[in-house]
N, C-alpha and C positions, 0 to 999 in steps of 0.2 A: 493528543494522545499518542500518535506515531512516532510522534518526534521523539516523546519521554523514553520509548522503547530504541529506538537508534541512536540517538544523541546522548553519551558520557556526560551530567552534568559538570564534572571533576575536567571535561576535557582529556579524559584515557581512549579513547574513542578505537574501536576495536574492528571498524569502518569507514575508510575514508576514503576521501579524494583528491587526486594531485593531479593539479593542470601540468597540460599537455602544453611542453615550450610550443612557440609561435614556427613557423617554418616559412623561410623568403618572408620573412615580414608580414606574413597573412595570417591574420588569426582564424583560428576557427569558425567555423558555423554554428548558433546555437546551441545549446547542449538539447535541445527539443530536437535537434536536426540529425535524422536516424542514422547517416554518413558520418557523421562526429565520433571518433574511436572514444569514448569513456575510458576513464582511467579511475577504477573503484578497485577496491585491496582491503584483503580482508585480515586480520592480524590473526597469523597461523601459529605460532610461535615464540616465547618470548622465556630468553634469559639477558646474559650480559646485551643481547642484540636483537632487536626484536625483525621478523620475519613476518614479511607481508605478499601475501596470495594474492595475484595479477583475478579480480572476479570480473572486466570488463563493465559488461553496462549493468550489472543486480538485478538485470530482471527475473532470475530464476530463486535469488533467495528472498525476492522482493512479493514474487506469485506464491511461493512457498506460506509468507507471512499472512499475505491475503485470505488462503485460502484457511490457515489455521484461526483468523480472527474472525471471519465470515463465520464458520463455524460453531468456533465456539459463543460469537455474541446470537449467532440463533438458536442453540441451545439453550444458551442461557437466558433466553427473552421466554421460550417456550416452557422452560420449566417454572418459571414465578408467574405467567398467563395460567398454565394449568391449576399451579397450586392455589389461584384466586378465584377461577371457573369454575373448574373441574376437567376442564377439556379446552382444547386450542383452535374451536370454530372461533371465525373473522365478527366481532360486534362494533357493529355502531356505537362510536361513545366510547369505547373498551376503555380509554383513557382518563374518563369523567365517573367511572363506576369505583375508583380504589385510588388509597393515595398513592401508593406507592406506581398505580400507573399515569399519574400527574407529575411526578417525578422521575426517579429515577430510570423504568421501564420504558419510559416515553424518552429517554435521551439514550436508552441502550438500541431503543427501533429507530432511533434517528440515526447513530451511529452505523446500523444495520443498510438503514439508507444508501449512505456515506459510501459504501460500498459495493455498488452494482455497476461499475466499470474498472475490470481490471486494468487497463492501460492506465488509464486515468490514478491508479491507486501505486503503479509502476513507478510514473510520473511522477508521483509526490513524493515516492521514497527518493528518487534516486535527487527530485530538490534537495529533499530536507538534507540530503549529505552534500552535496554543492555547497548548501548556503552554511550548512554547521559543521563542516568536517573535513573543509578545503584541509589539507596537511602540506607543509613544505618539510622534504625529509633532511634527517641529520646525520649524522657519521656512522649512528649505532643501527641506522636504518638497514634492512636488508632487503632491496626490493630487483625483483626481475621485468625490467620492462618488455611488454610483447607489442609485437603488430597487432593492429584490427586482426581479429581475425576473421577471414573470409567466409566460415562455412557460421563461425555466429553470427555476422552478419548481416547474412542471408536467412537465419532463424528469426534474427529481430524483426529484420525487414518483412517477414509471416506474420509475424505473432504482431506486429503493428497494422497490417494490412486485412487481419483476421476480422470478420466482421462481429463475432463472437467477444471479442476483445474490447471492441470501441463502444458496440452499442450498450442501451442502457438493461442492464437486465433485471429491473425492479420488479417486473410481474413474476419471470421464474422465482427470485427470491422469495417474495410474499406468496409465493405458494409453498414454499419450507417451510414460512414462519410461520402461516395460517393452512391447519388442516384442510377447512372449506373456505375461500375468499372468493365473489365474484367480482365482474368485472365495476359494478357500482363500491364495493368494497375498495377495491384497487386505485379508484380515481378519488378515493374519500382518501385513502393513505398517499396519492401525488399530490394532493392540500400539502402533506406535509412537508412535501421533496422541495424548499425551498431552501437547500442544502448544498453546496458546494465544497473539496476537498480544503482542508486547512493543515496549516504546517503542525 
């Protein structure tokens, strides 16, 4: 699903990534490796030449995305729970009581899953441009290369470090998505959490 939203099927890709040449013959460190200067560009501008924005490592248009899809898929779980209820207390079963939470509801609270580590969600974005949006640039490229910069990469080195960031945060969530969930509720819904991020 994240992919379809970052990745250009067409290949026009309005985000991407350009390796970083090699220096003394040393390649880099993993892109997982928080010292790795990322090199991600955002396409600012385009006529005869198109113009591309130094964004460094995405993790702030990447949290941006997070937070607006966390959102809206618990909104949007809570209002077709309501409209089937009447209200958005936690049931046993919820997903054996209606079709539509046999399907589709039951894959939007998986999705909702899917989502209770932001690093981890950081992570996959900034894969999924790795793996689908390496770019080598061309003539009509406009691109301004920067340093690391030091003072973001002393933010990432936080916001990676942050314990709010790594751990899993499935019980706050399931307390947005369910009015009343206890804690037998919460280990019925980590049945479900057999879910890992996918491209």
């Amino acid at each position: 699903m994240i992919k379809n939203v970052i990745v250009n099927k067409y290949g026009f890709n309005n985000i991407i990534y350009i390796k970083k040449k090699e220096r003394s013959g040393q390649q880099f460190l993993s892109f997982r490796d928080i010292h790795m200067p990322y090199q991600f560009y955002i396409l600012e501008k385009l006529d005869e030449n198109r113009y591309w924005k130094f964004i460094n490592r995405f993790e702030y248009i990447a949290l941006d995305l997070y937070d607006m899809l966390l959102s809206y898929s618990i909104n949007l779980f809570r209002k077709l729970y309501r409209d089937v209820f009447s209200d958005n207390l936690f049931r046993k079963d919820f997903d054996k009581k209606s079709y539509i939470f046999e399907n589709e509801a039951s894959q939007l609270l998986n999705n909702i899953l899917k989502l209770t580590q932001p690093l981890k969600f950081v992570t996959m974005c900034q894969n999924i441009i790795i793996n689908n949006c390496t770019y080598i640039p061309q003539n009509d490229d406009i691109i301004k290369y920067h340093k690391d910069s030091i003072v973001q990469f002393q933010k990432y080195h936080q916001f990676n470090s942050c314990p709010n960031q790594c751990e899993d945060n499935t019980t706050e969530i399931l307390q947005r998505v369910f009015d009343q969930i206890d804690e037998d509720g919460i280990s019925d819904i980590y049945l479900w959490k057999g879910c890992d991020y996918e491209d």
